[in-house]
N, C-alpha and C positions, 0 to 999 in steps of 0.2 A: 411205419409211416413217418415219426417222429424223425428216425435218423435221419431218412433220405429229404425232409424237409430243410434239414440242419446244413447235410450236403449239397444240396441244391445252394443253399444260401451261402456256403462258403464259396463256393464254386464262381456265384454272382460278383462277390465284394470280391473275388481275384479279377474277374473280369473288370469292374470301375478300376483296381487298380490299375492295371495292364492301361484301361484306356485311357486316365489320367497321364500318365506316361508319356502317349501318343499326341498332346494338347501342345499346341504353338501359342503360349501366350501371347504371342504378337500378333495372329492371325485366327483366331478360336473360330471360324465361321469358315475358312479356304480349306481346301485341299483333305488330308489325309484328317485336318482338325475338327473338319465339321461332322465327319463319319466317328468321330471319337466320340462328340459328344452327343450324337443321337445314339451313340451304344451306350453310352453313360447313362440314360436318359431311360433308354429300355431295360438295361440291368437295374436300375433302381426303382422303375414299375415292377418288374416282376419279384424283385425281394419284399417289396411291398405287398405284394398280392400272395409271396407265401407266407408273411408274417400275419396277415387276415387269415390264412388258411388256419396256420397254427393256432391262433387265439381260440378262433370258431370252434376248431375241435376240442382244445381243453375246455368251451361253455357247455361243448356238448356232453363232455364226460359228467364235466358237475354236474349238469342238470340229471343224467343221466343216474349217478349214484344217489340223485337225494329221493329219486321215485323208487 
């Protein structure tokens, strides 16, 4: 489960970078810019929501070893 958390999350930060890439400093809100950064935006909700996954499970193992 660990790995595929890790791979999930690499997977993620390739995708902000890719859509970094795709950002029109001049216009971040038009065209092909605004769909970048609503991916931007969901890529780093969901790396965030497997980094809570991750923790969770390591409190679960603690807790789990000290019973």
């Amino acid at each position: 489960m660990k790995k595929l958390i890790y791979t999930l999350m690499a997977i993620i930060v390739g995708i902000i970078v890719v859509n970094v890439f795709k950002l029109d400093s001049g216009d971040v809100f038009e065209g092909d810019s605004s769909i970048a950064v609503v991916s931007i935006l969901a890529a780093a909700c969901a790396f965030v929501l497997l980094w809570i996954l991750l923790v969770s499970k390591e409190i679960a193992a603690k807790i789990k070893n000290k019973n």
